[in-house]
N, C-alpha and C positions, 0 to 999 in steps of 0.2 A: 259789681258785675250783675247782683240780681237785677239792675234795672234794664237788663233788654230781655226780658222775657215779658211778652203780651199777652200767653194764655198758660193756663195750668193743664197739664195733662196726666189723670192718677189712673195705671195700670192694673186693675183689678181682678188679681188673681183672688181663684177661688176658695173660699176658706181660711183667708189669709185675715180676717180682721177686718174687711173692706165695706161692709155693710156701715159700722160704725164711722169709717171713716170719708163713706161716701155721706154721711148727714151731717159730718164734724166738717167738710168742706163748702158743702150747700151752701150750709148754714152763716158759715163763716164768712164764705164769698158774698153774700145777702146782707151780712153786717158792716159789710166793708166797700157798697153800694154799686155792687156789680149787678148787672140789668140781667134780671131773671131769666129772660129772653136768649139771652147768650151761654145759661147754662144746660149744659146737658148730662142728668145724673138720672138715670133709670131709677125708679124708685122717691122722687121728690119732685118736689112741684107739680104736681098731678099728671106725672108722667109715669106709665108703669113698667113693673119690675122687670119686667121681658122684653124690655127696648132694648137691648144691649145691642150697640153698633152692629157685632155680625147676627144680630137676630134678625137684623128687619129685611123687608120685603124688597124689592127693586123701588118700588113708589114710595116707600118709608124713608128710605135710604135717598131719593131724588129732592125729597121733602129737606132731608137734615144737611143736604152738600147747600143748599140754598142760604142756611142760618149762617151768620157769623156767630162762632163758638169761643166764649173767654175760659170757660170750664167745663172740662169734660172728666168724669170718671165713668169708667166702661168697662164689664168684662172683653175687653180685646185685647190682641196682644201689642209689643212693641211697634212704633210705629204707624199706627192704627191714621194717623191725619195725611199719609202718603197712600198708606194702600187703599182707604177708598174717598180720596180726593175730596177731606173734610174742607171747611176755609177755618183753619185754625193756624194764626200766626206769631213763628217765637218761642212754642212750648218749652215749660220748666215740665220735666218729666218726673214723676216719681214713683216709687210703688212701695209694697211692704210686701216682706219673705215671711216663711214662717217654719218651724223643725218640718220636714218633711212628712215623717212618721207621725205626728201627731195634725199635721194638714188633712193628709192622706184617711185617717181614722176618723175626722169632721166629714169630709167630703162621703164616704160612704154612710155614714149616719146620719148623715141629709137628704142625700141623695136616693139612696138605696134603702138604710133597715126606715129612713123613715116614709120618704114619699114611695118606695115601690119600685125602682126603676129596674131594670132585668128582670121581675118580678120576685125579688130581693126585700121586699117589706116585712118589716121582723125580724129579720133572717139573720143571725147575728156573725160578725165576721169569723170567731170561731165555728161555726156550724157549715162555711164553705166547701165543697170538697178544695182538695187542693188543687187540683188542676182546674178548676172554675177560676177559683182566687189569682192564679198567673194568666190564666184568659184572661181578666180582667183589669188587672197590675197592668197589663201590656196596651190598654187600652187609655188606660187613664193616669200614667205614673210619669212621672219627669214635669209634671202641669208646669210647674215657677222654669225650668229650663224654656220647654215650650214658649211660655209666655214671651221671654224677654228675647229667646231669639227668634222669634215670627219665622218659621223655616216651614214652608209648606212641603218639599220632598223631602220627608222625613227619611227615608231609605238610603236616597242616593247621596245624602248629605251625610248622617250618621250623629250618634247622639253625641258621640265623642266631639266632635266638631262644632255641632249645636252649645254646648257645653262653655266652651270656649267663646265663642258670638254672644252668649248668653252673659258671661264672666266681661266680657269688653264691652258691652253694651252696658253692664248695670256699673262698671268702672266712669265709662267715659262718655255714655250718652243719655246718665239716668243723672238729673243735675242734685239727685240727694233719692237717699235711699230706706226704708225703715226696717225694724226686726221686730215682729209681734213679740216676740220674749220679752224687750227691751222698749217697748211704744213709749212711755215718759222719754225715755234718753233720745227715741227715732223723732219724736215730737218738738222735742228741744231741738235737734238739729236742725228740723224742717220748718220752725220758724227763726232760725239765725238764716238762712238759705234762702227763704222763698222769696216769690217777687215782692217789690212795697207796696203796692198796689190790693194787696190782698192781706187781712190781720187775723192771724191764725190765734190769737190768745188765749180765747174761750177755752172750756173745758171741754175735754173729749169726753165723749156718752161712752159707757160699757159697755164691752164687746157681748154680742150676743151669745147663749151659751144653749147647747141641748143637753138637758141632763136625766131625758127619761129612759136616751140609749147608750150611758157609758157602762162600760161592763170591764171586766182584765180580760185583756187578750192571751192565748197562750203564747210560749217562748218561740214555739216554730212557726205560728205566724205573721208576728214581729219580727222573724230574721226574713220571709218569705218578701214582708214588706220594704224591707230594707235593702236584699238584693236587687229588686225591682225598682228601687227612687235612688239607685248610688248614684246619679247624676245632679238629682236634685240635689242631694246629701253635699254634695261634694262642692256646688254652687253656692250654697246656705251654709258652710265652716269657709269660704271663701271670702263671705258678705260678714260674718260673727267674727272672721279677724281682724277685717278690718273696722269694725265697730268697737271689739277688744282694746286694740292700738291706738285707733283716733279718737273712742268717744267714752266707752264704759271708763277705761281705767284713766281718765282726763282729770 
């Protein structure tokens, strides 16, 4: 069955390990004599980091519906080749999950204590007040639901259901799926899986790490973070069981 799939599509949630594995794809795709031209990965081939499908302009975006695309890794969410009428044909979808709570503590120490954003630079997540910290949870929390269920009325839909679309989507329309905990064993799957056309064997490069901002968080706002990501939480022991069942304990 890998052989009807004509392009690769990797879901690039953030903080998830995707950096790595957007150059372990490139790369891979380039060895395996896919024409450059056809790839599209922000960050590689002299394309930069802030291409990400829904960054670009109307012209930018006019420019890329033009390309035929063999590989795309993008921060976008599911579905990304319908909603803005990429010509990418046949997608093998994949992405990679990752603990919530520890997603969640990257993305702000990238984001926030390192580059500044809320003017949050420095500022360590213990020193939040509390009520900033759930303004903010509320803003940016559930990202791996979001992604994989593309649901733009957020309100009228509800996360609970999101949740769900999220769980059936990375079940039956993601054709292989990874766990950052677990990247050897999600790696091994995803090359018994992927299409033939593309040879994943190389070595995957080291996840990037920030290590001039980890600190111990305290105990209340680690439960703060975790009442706020039960969605994610609850998608990611969903994905970890079935990886338990079908592939760790193999």
């Amino acid at each position: 069955m890998n052989r009807i799939y004509n392009s690769f599509i990797y879901t690039h949630i953030p903080k998830c390990g995707g950096t790595s594995f957007r150059n372990y794809i490139n790369d891979s795709a380039i060895a395996s004599g896919v024409d450059k031209n056809t790839i599209y990965i922000p960050g590689c081939n002299g394309l930069s980091n802030d291409k990400n499908i829904p960054q670009l302009t109307d012209d930018e975006l006019a420019d890329v519906k033009k390309q035929k695309i063999k590989v795309l890794a993008t921060h976008a969410q599911y579905n990304v080749e319908n909603q803005y009428g990429l010509d990418i044909d046949k997608p093998f979808y994949f992405t990679i999950l990752r603990e919530p709570v520890a997603r969640f503590i990257s993305h702000y120490n990238f984001f926030y204590y390192k580059n500044g954003y809320d003017n949050l630079k420095g500022v360590m997540l213990n020193d939040i007040k509390k009520d900033k910290l759930i303004q903010l949870l509320k803003r940016i929390s559930n990202i791996q639901v979001k992604y994989l269920s593309n649901i733009k009325h957020i309100k009228i839909v509800g996360l609970d259901n999101m949740l769900k679309i999220a769980k059936y989507n990375l079940l039956y329309e993601y054709q292989c799926f990874g766990i950052l905990e677990y990247i050897n064993v999600s790696l091994d799957d995803l090359r018994k899986k992927s299409p033939d056309w593309i040879n994943l064997q190389m070595d995957f490069p080291e996840a990037n790490t920030n290590k001039s901002s980890k600190y111990e968080l305290d105990e209340e706002v680690i439960e703060i973070i975790r009442e706020n990501h039960k969605h994610d939480i609850s998608l990611y022991q969903f994905a970890l069981d079935i990886y338990k069942k079908n592939l760790v304990d193999a």
